[in-house]
TIROBA-66908 format. One record per residue (C-alpha): residue in one letter; chain; x, y, z negated. Coordinates in Angstrom, 3 decimals. Layout:
<marvexs>
<marvex 'a', 'A', <X, Y, Z>> ...
</marvexs>
This chain:
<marvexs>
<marvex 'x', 'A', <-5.175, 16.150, 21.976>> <marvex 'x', 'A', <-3.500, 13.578, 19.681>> <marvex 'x', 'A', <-5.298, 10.415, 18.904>> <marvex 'x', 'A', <-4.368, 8.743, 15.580>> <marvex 'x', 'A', <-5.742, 5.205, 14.467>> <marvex 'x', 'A', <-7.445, 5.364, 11.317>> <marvex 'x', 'A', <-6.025, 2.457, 8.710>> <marvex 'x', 'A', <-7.541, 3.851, 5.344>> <marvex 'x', 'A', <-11.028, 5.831, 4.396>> <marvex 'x', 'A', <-10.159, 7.414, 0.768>> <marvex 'x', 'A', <-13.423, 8.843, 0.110>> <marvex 'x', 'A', <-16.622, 10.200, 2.287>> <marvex 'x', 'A', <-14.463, 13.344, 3.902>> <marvex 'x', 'A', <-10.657, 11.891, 3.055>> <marvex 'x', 'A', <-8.508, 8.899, 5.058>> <marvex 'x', 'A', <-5.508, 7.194, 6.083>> <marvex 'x', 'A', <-3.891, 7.271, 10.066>> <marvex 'x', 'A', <-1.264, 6.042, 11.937>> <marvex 'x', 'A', <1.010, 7.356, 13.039>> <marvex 'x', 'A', <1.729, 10.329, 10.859>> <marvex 'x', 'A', <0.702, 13.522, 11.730>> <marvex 'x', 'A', <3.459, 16.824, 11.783>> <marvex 'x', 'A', <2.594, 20.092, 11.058>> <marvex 'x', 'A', <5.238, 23.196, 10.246>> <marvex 'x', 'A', <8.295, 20.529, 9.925>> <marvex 'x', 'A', <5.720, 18.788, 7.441>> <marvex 'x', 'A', <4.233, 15.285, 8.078>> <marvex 'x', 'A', <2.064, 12.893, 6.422>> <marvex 'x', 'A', <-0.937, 10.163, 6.919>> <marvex 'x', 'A', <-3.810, 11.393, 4.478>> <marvex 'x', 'A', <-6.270, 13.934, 7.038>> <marvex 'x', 'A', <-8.989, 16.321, 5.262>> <marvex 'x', 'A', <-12.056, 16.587, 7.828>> <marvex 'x', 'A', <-13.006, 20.271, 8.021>> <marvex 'x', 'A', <-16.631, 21.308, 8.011>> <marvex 'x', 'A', <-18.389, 19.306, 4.973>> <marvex 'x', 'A', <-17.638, 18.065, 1.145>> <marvex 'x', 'A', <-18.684, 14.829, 0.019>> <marvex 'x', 'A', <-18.864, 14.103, -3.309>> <marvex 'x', 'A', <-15.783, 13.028, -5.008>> <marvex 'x', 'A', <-15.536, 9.575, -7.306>> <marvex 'x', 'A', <-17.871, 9.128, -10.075>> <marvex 'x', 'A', <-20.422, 11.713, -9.332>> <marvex 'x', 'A', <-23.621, 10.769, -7.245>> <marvex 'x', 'A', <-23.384, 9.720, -3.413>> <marvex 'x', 'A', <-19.806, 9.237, -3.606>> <marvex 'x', 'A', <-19.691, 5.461, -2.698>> <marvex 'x', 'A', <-22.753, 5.848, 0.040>> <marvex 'x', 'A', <-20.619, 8.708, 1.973>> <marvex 'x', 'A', <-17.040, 6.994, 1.708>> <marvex 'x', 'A', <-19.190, 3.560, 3.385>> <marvex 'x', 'A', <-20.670, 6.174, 5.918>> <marvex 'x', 'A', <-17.369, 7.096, 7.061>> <marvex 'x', 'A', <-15.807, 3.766, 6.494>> <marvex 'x', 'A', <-18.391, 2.756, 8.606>> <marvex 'x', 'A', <-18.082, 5.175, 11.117>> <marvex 'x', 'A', <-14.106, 5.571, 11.710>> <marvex 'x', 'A', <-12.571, 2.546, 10.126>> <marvex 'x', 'A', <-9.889, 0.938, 12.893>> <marvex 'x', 'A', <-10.599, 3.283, 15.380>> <marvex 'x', 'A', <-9.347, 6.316, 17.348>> <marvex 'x', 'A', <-9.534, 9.741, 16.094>> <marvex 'x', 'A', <-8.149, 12.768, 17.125>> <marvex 'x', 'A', <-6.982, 15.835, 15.096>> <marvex 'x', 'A', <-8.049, 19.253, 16.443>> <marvex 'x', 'A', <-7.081, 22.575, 14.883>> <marvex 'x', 'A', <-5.323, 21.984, 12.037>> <marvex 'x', 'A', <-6.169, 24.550, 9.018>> <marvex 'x', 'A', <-3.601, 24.172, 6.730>> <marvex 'x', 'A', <-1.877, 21.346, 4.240>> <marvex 'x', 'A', <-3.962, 20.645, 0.892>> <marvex 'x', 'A', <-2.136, 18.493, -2.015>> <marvex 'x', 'A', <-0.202, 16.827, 0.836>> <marvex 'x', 'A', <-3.426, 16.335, 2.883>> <marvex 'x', 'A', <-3.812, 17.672, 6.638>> <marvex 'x', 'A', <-7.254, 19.936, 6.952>> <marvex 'x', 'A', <-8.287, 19.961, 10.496>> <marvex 'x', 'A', <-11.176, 19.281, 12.819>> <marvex 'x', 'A', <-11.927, 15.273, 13.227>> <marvex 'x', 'A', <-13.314, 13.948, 16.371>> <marvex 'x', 'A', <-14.392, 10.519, 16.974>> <marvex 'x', 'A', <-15.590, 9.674, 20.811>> <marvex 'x', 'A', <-15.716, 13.624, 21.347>> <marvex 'x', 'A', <-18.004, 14.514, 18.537>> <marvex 'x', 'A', <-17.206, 16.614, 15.322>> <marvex 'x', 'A', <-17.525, 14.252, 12.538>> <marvex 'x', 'A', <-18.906, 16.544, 10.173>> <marvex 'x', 'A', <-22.077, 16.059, 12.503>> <marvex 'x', 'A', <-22.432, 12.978, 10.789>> <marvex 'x', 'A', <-22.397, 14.197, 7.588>> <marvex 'x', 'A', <-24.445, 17.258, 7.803>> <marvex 'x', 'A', <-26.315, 16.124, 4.053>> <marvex 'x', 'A', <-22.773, 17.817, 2.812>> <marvex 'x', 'A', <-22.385, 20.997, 5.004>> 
</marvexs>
């Protein structure tokens, strides 16, 4: 398992780590989580899920488990922080 610090939150299911991940001779910084869909910017909730997150992941350790695939440059994969699924958090957007 690779941990990566988080230095960005983007949105409620979108954010920023160091160092860059690599996947298939690709790399990057901006992670997807996989398993929910917060609202994106200017429709309802959007602000209260990226500050749930923010809150949640902000300067700290993640690691990336079972990456999906690469999305508009973004890495889709499984997001644990202290050995729980992240989407568990967020289970309003599942």
């Amino acid at each position: 398992m690779t941990t990566f610090k988080v230095t960005k939150i983007i949105d409620g299911d979108t954010f920023e780590v160091s160092p860059n991940w690599k996947l298939n001779n690709q790399t990057g910084s901006v992670v997807r989580a996989n398993g929910y869909d917060t609202p994106e910017e200017g429709k309802p909730d959007y602000q209260t899920a990226k500050d749930k997150l923010e809150n949640l992941i902000l300067n700290k350790e993640v690691e990336l488990n079972d990456p999906i695939r690469i999305t508009y440059g973004r890495l889709l994969c499984d997001v644990y922080y202290k050995g729980k699924n992240i989407a568990d958090y967020f289970t309003e957007y599942q």
